[in-house]
PyMOL CGO cylinders between C-alpha atoms (Angstrom):
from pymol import cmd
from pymol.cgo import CYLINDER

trace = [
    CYLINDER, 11.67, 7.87, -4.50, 10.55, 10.37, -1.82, 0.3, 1, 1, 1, 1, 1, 1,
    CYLINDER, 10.55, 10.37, -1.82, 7.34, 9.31, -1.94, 0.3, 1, 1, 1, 1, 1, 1,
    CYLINDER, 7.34, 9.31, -1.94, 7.82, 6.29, 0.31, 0.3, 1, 1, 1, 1, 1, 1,
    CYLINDER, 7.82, 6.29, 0.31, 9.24, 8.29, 2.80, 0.3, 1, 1, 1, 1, 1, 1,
    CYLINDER, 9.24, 8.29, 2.80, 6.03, 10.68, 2.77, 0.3, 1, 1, 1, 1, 1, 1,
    CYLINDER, 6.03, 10.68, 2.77, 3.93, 7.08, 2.91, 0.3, 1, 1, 1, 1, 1, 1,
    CYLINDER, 3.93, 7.08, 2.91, 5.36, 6.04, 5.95, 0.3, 1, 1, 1, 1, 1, 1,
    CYLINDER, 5.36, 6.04, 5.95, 5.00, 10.34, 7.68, 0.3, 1, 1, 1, 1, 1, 1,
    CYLINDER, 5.00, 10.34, 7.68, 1.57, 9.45, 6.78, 0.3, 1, 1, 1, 1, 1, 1,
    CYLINDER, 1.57, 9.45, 6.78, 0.78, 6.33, 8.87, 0.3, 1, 1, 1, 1, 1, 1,
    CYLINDER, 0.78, 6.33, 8.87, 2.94, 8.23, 11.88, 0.3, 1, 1, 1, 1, 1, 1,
    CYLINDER, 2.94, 8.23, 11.88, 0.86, 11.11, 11.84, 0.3, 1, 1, 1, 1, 1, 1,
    CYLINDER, 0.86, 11.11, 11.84, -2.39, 9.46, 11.51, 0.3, 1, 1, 1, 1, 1, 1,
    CYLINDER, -2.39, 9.46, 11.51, -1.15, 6.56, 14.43, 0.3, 1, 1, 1, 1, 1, 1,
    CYLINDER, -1.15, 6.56, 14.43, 0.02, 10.04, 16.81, 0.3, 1, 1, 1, 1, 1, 1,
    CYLINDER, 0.02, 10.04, 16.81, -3.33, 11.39, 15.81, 0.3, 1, 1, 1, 1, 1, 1,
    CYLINDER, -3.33, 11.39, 15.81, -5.56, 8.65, 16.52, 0.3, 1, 1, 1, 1, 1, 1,
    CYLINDER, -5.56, 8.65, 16.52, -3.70, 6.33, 18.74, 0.3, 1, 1, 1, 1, 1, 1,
    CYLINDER, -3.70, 6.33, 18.74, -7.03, 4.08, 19.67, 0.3, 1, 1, 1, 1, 1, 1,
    CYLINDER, -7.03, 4.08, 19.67, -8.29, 3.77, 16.20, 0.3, 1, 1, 1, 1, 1, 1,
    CYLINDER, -8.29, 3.77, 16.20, -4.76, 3.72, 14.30, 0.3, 1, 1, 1, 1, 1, 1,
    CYLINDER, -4.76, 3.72, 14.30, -5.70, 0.19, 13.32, 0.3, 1, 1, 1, 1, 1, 1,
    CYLINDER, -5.70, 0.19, 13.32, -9.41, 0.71, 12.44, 0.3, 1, 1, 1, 1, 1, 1,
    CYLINDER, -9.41, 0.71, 12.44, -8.54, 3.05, 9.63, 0.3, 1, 1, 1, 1, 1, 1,
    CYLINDER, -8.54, 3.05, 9.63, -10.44, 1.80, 5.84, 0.3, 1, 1, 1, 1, 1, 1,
    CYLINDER, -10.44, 1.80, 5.84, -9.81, 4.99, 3.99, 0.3, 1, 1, 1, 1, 1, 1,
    CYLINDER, -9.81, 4.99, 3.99, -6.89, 7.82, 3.57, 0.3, 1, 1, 1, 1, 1, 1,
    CYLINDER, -6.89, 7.82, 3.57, -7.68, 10.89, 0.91, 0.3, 1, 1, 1, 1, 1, 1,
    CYLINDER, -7.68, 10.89, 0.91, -4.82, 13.04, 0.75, 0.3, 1, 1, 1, 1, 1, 1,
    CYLINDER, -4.82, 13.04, 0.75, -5.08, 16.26, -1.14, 0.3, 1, 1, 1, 1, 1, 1,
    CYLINDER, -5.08, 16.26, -1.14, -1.80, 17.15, -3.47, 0.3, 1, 1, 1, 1, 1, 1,
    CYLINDER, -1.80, 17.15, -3.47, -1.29, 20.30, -5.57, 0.3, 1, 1, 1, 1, 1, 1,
    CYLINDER, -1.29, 20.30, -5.57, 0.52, 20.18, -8.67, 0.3, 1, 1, 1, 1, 1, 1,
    CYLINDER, 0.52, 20.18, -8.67, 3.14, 22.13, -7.51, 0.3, 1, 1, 1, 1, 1, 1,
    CYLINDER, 3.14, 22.13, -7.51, 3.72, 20.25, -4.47, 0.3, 1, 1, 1, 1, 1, 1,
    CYLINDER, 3.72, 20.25, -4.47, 6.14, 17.18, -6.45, 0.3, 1, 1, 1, 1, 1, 1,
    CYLINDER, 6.14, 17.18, -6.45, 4.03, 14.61, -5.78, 0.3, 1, 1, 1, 1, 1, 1,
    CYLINDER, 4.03, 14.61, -5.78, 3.09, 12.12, -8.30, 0.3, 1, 1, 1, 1, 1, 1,
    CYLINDER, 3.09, 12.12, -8.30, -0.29, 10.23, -7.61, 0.3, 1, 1, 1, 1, 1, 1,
    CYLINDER, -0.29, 10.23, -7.61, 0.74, 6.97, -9.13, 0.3, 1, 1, 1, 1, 1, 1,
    CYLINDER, 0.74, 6.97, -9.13, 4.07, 7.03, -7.13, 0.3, 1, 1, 1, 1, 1, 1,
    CYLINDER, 4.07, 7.03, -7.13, 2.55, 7.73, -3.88, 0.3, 1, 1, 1, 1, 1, 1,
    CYLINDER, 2.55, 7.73, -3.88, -0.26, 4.61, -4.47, 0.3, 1, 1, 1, 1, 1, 1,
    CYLINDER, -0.26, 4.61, -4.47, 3.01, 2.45, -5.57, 0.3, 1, 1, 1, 1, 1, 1,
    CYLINDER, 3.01, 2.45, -5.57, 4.36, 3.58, -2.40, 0.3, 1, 1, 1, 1, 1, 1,
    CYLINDER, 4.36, 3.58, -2.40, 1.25, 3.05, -0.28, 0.3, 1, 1, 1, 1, 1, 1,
    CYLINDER, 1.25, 3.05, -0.28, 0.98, -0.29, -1.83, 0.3, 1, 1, 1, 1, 1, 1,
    CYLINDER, 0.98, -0.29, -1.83, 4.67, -1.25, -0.88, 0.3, 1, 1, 1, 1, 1, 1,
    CYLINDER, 4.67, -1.25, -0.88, 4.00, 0.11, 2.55, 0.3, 1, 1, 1, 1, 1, 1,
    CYLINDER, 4.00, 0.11, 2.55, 0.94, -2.11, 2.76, 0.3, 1, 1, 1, 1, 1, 1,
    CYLINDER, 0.94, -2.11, 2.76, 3.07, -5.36, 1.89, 0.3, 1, 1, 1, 1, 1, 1,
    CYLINDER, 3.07, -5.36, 1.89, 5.70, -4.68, 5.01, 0.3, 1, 1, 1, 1, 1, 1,
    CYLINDER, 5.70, -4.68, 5.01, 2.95, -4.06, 6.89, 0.3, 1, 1, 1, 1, 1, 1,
    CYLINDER, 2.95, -4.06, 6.89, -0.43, -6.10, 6.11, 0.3, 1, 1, 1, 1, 1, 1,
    CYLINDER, -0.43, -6.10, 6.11, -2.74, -5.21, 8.96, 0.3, 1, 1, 1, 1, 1, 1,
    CYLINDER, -2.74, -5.21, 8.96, -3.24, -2.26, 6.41, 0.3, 1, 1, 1, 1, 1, 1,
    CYLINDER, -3.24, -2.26, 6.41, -4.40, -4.34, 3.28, 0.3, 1, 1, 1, 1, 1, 1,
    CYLINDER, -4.40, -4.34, 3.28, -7.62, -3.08, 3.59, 0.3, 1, 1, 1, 1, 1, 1,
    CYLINDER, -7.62, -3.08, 3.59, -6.48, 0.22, 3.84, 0.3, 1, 1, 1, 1, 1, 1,
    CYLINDER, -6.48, 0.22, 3.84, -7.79, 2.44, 0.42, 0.3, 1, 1, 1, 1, 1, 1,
    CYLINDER, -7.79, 2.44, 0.42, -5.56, 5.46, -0.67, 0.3, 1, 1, 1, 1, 1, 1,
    CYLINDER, -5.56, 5.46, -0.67, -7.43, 8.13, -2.45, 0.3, 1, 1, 1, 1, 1, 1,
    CYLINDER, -7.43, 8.13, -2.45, -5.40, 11.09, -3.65, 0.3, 1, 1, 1, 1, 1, 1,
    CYLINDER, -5.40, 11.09, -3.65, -7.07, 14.46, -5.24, 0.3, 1, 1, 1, 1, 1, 1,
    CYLINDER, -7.07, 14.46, -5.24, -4.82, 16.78, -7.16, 0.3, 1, 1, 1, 1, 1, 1,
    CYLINDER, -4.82, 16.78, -7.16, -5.82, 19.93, -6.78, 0.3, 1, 1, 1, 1, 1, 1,
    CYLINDER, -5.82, 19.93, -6.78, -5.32, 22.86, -9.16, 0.3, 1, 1, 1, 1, 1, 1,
    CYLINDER, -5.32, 22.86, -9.16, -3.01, 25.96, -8.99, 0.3, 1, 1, 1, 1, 1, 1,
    CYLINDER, -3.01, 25.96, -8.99, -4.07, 29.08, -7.66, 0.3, 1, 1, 1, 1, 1, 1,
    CYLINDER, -4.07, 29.08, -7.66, -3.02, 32.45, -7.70, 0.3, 1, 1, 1, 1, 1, 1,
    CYLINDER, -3.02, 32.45, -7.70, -4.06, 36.02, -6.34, 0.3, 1, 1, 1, 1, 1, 1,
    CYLINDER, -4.06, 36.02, -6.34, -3.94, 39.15, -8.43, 0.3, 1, 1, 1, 1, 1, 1,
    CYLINDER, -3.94, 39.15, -8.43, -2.80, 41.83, -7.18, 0.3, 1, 1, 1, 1, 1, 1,
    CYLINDER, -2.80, 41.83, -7.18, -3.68, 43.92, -9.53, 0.3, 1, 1, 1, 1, 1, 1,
    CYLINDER, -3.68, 43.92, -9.53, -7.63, 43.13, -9.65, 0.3, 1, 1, 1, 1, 1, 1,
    CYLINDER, -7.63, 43.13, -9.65, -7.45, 41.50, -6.10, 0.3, 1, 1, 1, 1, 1, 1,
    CYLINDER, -7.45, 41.50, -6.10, -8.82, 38.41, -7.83, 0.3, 1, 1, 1, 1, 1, 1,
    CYLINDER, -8.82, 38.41, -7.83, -7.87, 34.66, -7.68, 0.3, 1, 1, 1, 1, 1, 1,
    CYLINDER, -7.87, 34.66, -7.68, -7.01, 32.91, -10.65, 0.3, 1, 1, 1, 1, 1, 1,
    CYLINDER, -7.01, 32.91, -10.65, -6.60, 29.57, -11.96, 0.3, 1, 1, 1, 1, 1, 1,
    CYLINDER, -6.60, 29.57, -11.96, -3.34, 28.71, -13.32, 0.3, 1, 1, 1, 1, 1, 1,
    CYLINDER, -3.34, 28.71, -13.32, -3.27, 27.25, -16.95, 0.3, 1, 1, 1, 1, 1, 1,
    CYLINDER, -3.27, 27.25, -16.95, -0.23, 25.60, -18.21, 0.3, 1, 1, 1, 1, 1, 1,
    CYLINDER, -0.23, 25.60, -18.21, 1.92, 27.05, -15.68, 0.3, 1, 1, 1, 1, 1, 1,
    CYLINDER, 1.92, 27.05, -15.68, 1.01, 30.35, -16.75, 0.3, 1, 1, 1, 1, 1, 1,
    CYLINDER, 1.01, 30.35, -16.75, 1.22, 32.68, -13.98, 0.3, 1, 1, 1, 1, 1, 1,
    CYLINDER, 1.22, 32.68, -13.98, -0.46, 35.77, -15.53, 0.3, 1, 1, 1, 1, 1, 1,
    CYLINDER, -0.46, 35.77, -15.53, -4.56, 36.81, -14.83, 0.3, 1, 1, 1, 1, 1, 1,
    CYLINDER, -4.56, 36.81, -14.83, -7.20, 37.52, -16.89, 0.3, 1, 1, 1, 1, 1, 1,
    CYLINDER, -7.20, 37.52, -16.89, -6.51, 41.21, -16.81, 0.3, 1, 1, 1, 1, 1, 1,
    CYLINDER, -6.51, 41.21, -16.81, -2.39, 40.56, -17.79, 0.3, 1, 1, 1, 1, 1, 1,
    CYLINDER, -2.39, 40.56, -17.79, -0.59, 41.03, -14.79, 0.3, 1, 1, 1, 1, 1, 1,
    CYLINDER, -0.59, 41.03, -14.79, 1.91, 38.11, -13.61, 0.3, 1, 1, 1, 1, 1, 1,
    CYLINDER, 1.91, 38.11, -13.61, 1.49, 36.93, -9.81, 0.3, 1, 1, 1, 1, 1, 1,
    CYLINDER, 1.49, 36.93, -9.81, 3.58, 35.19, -8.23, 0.3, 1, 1, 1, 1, 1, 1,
    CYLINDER, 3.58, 35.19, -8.23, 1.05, 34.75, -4.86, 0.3, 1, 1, 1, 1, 1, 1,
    CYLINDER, 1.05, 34.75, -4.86, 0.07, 31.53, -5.18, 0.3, 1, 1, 1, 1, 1, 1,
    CYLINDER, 0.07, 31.53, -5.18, -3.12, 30.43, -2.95, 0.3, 1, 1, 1, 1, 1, 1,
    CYLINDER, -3.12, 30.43, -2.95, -3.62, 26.86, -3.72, 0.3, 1, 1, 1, 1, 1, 1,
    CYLINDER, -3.62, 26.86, -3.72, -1.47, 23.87, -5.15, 0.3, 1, 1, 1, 1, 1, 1,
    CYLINDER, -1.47, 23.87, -5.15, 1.79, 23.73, -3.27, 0.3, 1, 1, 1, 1, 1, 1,
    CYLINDER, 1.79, 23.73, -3.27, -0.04, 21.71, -0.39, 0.3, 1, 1, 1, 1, 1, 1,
    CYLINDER, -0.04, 21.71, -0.39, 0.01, 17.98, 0.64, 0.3, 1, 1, 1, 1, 1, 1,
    CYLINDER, 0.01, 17.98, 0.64, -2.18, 16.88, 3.37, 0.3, 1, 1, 1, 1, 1, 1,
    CYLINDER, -2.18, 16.88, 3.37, -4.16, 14.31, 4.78, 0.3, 1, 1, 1, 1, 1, 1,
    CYLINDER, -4.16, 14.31, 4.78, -8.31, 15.75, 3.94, 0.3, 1, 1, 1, 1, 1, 1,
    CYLINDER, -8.31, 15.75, 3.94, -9.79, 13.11, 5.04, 0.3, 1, 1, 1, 1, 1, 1,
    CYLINDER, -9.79, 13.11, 5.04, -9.57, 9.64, 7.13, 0.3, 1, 1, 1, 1, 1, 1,
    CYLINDER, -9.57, 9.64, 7.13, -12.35, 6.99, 7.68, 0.3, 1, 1, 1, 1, 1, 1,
    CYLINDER, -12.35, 6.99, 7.68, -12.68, 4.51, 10.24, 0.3, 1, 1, 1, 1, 1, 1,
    CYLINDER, -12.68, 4.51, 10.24, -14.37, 0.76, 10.09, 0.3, 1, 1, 1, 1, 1, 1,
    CYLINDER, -14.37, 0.76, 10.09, -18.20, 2.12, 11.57, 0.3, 1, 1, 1, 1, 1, 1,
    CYLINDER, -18.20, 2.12, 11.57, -18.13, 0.55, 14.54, 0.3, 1, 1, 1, 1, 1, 1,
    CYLINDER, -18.13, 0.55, 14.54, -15.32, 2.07, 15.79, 0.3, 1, 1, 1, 1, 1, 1,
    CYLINDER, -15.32, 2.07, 15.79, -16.49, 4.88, 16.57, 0.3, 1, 1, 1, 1, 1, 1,
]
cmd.load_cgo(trace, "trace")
């Protein structure tokens, strides 16, 4: 399950990133495309085995979005959404220019208040 591994890139990014408030984190959103492999459910089972091994974190919420796919027509020089993995726009032409749902990154990260 690659998702554990991604778990614990999180919590070393986020203690390189904020060294002096590493431990005063209460709240992770993470924004996943559909395209980028990641399963929701599997990264929160991972997050909550991470959390187990390392329980100065229990209080630590996971949020994950999922965010849609996107593409850009080249043809109308419009973005689209992508329905049911169905890389063609409105207007018929296939794309292959995707703008939005291969990513996986950390959106957001909250502190306790007085922390800061």
């Amino acid at each position: 399950m690659h998702e554990t591994g991604i778990v614990e890139e999180i919590f070393d990014t986020l203690q390189q990133e904020y060294p002096d408030r590493y431990k005063l984190i209460v709240k992770i959103q993470l924004e996943a495309g559909l395209l980028s492999n990641i399963q929701p459910i599997l990264i929160q089972n991972a997050f909550e085995a991470y959390v187990i091994d390392h329980p100065q974190f229990a209080d630590v919420e996971l949020e994950v979005k999922v965010l849609s796919i996107h593409a850009f027509c080249t043809n109308c020089k419009e973005a689209f959404e992508v329905l049911f993995h169905r890389f063609v726009c409105h207007c018929g032409t296939p794309s292959s220019q995707i703008i939005q749902g291969e990513e996986l990154r950390i959106s957001q990260v909250i502190f306790k208040k007085d922390a800061i």
